[in-house]
N, C-alpha and C positions, 0 to 999 in steps of 0.2 A: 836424502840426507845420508850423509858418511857417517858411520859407527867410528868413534874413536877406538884404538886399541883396551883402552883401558875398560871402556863402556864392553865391549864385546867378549875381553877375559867374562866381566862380572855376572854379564847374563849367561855366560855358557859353564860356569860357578853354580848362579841360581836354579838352572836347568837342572843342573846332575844334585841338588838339595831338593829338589821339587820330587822328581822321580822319585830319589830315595826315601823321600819322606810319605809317596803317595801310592808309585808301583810295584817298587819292590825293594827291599828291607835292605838285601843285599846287594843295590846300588848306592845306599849309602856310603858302602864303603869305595866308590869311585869319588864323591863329594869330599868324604874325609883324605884319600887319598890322593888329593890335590891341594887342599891344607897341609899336608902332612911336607911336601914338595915344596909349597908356596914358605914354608919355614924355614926350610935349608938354603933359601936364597940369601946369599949376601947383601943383593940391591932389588930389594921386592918390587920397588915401582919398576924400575926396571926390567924385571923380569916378567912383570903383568906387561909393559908395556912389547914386548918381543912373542909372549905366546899370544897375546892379542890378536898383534898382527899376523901368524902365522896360520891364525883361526878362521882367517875372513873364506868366507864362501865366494865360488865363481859368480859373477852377475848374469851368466847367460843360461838359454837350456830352458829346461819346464820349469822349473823353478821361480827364475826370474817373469817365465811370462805366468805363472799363475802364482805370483808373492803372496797377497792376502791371504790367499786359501791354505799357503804351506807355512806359515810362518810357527807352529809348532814341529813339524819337520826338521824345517833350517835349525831351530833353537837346539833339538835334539844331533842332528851332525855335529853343529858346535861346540855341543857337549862332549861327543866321545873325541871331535879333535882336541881338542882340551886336556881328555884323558892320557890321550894320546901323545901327545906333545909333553904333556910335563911325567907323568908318570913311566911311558915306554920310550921317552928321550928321540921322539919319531922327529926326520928330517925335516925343512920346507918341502922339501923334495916330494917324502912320502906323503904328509898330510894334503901336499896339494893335488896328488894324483887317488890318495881319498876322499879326497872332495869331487873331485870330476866323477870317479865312479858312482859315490852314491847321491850325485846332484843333477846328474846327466840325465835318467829318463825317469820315468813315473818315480815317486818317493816310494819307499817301501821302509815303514815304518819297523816290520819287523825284522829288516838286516840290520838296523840300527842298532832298535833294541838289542839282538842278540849280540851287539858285536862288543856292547856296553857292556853286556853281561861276563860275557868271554873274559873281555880286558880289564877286569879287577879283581881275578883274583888271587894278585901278590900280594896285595893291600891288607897289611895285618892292622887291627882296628885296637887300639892299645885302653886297657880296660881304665873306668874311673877310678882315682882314688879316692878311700872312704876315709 
């Protein structure tokens, strides 16, 4: 079954809220940092509906032949193209030759992480008001 764009923004949204909220404090601020993004937009659906699609992962590779097993993986690439795409303004171009890279052989959990890690921190986290 095909992910609609819009289903595929929200879970790679959910992804970067899950982490922040579960692995590390200061990935939250890559979840907020795409709200933050998602607000400046003129045409939001529209806008979900283009980094959506710019988010979809290759269907071939290790990946596709062991999907069940990777499917926190995938969620996680998703995630930082996400980040990637709305926060560091990254092409089709580039995201889809980040996706080949990190989709291409074994997963490796911690280039991901770390590359999450890296790429949020312009994201200034604006305090509550009391």
């Amino acid at each position: 079954m095909v992910k609609s764009n819009e289903l595929r923004f929200y879970e790679a949204l959910e992804t970067l809220l899950f982490l922040g909220s579960t692995d590390n404090a200061d990935l939250y601020k890559a979840y907020h940092g795409v709200l933050q993004w998602l607000d400046h937009q003129g045409n939001r659906h529209q806008a979900i509906e283009v980094i959506g699609e710019r988010i979809a992962l290759p269907g071939y590779g290790y990946l596709a032949d062991e999907a069940v097993l990777n499917t926190e993986y995938r969620k996680r690439v998703q995630a930082l193209l996400l980040l990637l795409a709305t926060r560091h303004k990254k092409s089709s171009a580039e995201l889809e030759q980040i996706s080949r890279r990190l989709c291409s052989g074994e997963p490796r959990m911690d280039i991901v992480m770390a590359e999450l890690a890296v790429n949020n921190g312009d994201i200034e986290m604006s305090l509550p008001c009391h």
